[in-house]
N, C-alpha and C positions, 0 to 999 in steps of 0.2 A: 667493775665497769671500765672500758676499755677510755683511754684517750683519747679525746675527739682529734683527727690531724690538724696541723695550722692551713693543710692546702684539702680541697676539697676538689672534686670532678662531679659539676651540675652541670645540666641542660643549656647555661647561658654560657659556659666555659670554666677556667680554673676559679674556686671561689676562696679567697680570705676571709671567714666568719668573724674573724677578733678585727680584722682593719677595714671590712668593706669595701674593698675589693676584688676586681678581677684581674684575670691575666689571660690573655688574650680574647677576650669573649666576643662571640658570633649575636647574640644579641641585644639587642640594647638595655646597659646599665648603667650607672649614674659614674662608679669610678670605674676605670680601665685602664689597665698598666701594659703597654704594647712591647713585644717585644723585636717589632721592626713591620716594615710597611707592605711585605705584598699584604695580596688581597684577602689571604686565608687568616690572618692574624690580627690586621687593622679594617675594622667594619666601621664603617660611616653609621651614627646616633646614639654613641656615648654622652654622656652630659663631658663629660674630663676624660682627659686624657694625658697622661704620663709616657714619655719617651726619652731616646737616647737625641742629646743634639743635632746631630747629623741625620737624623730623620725626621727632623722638621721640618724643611721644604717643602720634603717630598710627601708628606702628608698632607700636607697643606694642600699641595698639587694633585695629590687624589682624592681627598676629604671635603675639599673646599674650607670655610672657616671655623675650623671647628675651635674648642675649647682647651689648647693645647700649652702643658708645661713640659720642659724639657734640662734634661740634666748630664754631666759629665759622665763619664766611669770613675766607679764609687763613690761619688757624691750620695749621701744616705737623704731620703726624705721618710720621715715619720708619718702615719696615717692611724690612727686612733691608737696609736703605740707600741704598732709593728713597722718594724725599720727595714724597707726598701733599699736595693743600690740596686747598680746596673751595671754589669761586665761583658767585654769583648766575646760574641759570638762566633763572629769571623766567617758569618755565612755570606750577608753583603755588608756594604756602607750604612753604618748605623744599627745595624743590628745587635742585640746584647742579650746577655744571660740576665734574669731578676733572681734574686739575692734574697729572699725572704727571711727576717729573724725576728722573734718574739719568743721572751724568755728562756734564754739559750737553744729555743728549738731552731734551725739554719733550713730552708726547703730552698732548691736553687731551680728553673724552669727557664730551659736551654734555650725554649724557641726552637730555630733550628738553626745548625752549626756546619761548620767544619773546622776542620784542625791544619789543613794547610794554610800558609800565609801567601796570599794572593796577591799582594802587593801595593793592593788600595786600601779592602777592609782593613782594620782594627784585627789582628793578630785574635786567634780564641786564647782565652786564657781561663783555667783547670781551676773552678772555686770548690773549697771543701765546703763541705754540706754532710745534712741526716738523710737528706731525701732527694733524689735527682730526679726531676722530670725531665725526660727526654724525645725526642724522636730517635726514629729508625728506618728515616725513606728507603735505604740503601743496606739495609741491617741483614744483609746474605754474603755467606762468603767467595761467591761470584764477584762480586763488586771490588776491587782493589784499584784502586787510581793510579796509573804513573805522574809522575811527574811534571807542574805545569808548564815547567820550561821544554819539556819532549813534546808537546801537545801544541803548543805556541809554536816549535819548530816546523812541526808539519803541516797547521795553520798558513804561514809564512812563505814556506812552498810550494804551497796550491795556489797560493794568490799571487807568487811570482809568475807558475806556469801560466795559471788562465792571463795573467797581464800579455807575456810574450804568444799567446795564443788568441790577440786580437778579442780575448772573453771577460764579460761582467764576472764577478764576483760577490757573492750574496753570500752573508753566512749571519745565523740566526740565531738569536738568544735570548731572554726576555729580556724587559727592558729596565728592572730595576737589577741591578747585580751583574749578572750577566756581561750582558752586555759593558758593561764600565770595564769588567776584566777584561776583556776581551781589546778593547778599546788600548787601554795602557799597555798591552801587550805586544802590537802588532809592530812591525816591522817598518815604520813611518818613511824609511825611502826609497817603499816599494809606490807610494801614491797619496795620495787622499782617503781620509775616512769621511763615508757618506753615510746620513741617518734618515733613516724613517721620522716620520713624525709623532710618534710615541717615546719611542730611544730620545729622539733630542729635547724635546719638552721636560723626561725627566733629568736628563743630562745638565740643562739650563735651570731643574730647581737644585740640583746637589752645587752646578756652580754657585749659586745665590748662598748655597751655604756654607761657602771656603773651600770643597775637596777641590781639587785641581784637577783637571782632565786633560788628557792632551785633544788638540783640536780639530773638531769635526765641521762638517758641511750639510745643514739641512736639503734635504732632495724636495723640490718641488717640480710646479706644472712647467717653471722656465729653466731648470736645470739641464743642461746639453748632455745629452745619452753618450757622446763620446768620451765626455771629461770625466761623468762617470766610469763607464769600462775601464779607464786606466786606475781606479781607485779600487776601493771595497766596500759593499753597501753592508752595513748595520740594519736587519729588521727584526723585528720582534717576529713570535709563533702565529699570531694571528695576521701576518701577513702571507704564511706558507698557500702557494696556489689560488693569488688572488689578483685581479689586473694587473695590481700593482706591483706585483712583483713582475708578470709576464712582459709588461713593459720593455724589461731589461734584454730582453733575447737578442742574440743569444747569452746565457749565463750559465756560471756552474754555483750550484748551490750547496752548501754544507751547515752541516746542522751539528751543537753543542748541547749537549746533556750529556747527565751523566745514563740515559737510558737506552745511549747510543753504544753500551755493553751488552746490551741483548740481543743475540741473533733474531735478525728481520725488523729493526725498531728503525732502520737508516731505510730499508724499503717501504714501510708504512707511513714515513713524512716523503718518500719518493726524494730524497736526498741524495746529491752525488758524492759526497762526501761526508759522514757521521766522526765526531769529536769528541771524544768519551771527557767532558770536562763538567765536573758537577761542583757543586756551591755547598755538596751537603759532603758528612764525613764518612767513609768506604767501612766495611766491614773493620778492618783493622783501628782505623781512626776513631766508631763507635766504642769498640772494646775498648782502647787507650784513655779516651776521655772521661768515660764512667768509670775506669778504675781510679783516673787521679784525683776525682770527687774523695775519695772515701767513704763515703755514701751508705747507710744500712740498708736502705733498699731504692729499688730504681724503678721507676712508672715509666711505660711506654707508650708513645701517644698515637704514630700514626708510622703507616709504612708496612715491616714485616714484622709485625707486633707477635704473632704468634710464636715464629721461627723463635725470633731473636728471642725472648722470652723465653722458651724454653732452651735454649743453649746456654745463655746468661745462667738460669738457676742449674743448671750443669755444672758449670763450673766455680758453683758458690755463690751467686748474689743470691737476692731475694729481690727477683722481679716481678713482676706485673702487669699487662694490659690495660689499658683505658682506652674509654671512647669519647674520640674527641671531632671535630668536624677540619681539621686542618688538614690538608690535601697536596697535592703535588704542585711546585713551580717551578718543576724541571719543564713543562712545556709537552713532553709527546703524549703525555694521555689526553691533552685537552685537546679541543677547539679555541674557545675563549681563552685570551692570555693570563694565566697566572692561577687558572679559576679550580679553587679543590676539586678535585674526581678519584678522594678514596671514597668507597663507598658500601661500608662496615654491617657486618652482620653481627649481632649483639647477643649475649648473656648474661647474667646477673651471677657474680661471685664474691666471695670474700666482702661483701660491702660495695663493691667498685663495680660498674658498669664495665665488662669487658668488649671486645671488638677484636677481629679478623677482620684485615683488608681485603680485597677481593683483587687480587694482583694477578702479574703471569707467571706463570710455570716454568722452569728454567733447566729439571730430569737432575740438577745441582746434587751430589749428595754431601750433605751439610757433616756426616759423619765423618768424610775424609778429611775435611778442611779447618780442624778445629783445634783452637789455637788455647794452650794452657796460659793463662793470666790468674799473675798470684793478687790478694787484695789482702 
């Protein structure tokens, strides 16, 4: 008779059997261990909830008052005698990897990541582990990220041009992450940073929790449209083609994801300028960070579960698909800000609920682009 695992994949999200909890779960249960606050992974009517300090606020400010403990990196808390910590994701502010160990078995559940250091988050840092649960937003060998100081460069110079060209500048990102990088980044003597009222709401709870940011200017109904066009406006995805933005005309608008590498993703937000700057880790970055796990095998949660999955057991892991309801916060698939839209067609194997995301097509072929990684 086989080992029951210390991490499970139920209906309600990841399940801990031996400690009674969960890990990110979509609906409501008594313990819940977050591993950072958009809207795909922190759901309002746990009884508890466990977090990384830095995403306290901003819980709060989306949660309203919930029932919230929060803790350092690796600070270990105990739950009926499986030992919890929390380590650097490095996807946004506050976000962490969880650490799972009960008797010597290690399960680590990434959240989601990247492996560049952006300059605000908390750095990711490579926990060894039996079992990695992961994502794979970006898990095609199409995806490769430059550099965020080239990305910032050319950022920088659209916002100069439209200045010396009498134009608004708008450029868009969600509002938890995002946008903060985007924020520390900018070239501060070219003007003013101006915010939507989402962006600064959350901006004003991470201030309340120590991160520093450098400073911005809420836009309201008496803000002077001239003082604006010499600045740069901060808005969130759910302000793309809405008064509120039209307001600004004339304006050049640019748009930050990382889905802004897919031919026609910058015409379908109607974007004058697309920013390939993503929060999650590129094809390269996924393979790097699963190999420094050491990991016996790797679960895949959401993204291009299938692709990656089978390239991964190509070159030696033992992977796996899972179906999980956590979804994209890159922004162009949605409407609503933040809000999942993978939307998985399911089978039943090996024990585990599998899933296929239902993504776009990209004629990629994945055989040319494949990259030997020893383990």
């Amino acid at each position: 008779m086989s080992k029951k695992p210390l991490l499970e994949f139920t209906d309600k999200g990841i399940y801990c059997a031996t400690g009674k909890f969960y890990i990110d779960p979509w609906k409501p249960v008594d313990d819940a261990v977050i591993t950072h606050a958009h809207a795909d992974h922190a759901y309002l009517g746990h009884k508890r909830y466990l977090a990384h300090h830095f995403s306290r606020e901003v819980l709060l400010y989306r949660l309203g008052e919930i029932n919230l403990q929060t803790v350092e990196y690796g600070e270990k808390v105990i739950k009926n005698g499986v030992e919890i910590s929390l380590f650097p994701a490095g996807h946004v502010i506050g976000s962490a990897q969880v650490r799972v160990e009960y008797k010597g078995e290690v399960w680590v559940v990434s959240g989601d990541y990247k492996v560049e250091n952006d300059g605000i988050s908390t750095p990711f840092e490579p926990v060894r582990c039996h079992h990695f649960i992961s994502e794979c937003t970006f898990g095609m060998p199409v995806y490769q990220w430059k550099p965020q100081a080239d990305i910032f460069n050319d950022v920088n110079s659209w916002w100069r041009s439209n200045v010396d060209h009498n134009q608004a500048t708008v450029i868009v990102g969600y509002s938890l992450g995002k946008a903060q990088r985007i924020l520390q980044n900018l070239d501060l003597s070219i003007g003013n940073v101006y915010t939507h009222g989402v962006i600064e709401n959350t901006n004003e709870a991470l201030r309340r929790n120590g991160i520093k940011l450098n400073p911005t200017i809420r836009i309201t109904q008496d803000t002077p449209k001239e003082e604006v066009r010499k600045g740069i406006i901060l808005a969130p995805p759910s302000s793309v083609g809405t008064p509120w933005m039209r307001k600004f005309n004339p304006y050049s608008f640019g748009y930050c994801s990382g889905w802004m590498a897919i031919r026609g993703a910058k015409r379908r937000r109607a974007a004058d300028r697309g920013f390939v700057l993503s929060d999650h880790a590129d094809w390269d970055g996924l393979i790097s960070a699963i190999d420094a796990t050491g990991c016996e095998s790797v679960y895949l949660t959401h993204g291009y579960t299938a692709t990656f999955t089978r390239y991964l057991n190509e070159i030696g892991f033992d992977a796996h698909e899972v179906h999980t309801l956590y979804g994209d916060d890159e922004g162009i698939n949605s409407v609503p800000e933040e809000e999942p839209t993978v939307h998985p067609t399911t089978s039943k194997a090996n024990g585990f609920e599998k899933s296929e995301a239902q993504v776009l097509s990209f004629g990629e072929d994945l055989g040319e682009a494949k990259k030997e990684v020893k383990i």
